[in-house]
C-alpha positions in Angstrom: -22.0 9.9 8.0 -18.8 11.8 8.9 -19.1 10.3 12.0 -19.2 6.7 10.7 -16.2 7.7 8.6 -13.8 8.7 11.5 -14.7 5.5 13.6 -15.3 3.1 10.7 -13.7 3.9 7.7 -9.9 4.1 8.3 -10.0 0.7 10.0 -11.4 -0.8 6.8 -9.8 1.1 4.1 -6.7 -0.1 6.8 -7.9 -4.3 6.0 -8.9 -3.6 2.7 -5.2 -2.9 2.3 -3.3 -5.1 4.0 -5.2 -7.4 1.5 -4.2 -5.7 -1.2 -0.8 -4.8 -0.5 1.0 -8.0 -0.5 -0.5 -8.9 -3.9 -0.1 -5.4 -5.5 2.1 -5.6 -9.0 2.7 -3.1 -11.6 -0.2 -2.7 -13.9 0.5 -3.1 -18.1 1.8 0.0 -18.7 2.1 1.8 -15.7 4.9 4.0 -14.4 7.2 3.0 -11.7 6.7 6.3 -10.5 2.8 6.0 -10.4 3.5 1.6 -8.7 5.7 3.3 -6.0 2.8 6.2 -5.2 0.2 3.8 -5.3 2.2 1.5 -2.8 3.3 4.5 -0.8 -0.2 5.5 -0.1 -1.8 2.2 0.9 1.3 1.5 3.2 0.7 5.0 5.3 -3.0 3.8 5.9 -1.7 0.5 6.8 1.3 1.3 8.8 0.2 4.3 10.0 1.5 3.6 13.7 5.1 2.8 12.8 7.6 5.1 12.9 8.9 7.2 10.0 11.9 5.2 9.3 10.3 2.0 9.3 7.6 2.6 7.4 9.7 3.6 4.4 11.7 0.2 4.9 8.3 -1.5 4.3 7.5 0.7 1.1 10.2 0.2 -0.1 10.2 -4.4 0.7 6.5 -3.7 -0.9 7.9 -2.4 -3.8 10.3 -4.4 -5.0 8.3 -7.2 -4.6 5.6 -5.3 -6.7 8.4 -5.6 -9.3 9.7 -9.4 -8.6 6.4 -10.9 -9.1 6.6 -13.3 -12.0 2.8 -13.5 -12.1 2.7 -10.1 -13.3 5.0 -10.2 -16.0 
């Protein structure tokens, strides 16, 4: 199974989250602290090619439009 993890599953848990990510919002009641973790983590499985720099110019774009999203209000 190990095996089918190192070929498979980062390249899935990678599209499962660039689903996710765009749509990702703060939860009722959860910390900004715990949305920016949460976002920080899916972005290094999906961006995990880019450099350093950019990378954390994309958590950051993810992030605050975690918190713009009038839908989650």
């Amino acid at each position: 199974m190990l095996k089918l993890d190192a070929r498979y599953g980062g390249e899935l848990m990678r599209q499962t989250f660039l689903q996710k990510l765009p749509s990702r919002c703060r939860r009722h009641g959860e910390s900004l602290h715990a949305l920016a973790k949460d976002i920080r983590r899916m972005c290094k499985v999906v961006y995990n090619d880019i450099l350093v720099g950019r990378s954390e110019k994309l958590v950051i774009n993810h992030f605050a439009m975690a918190l713009n999203d009038p839908q989650c209000q």
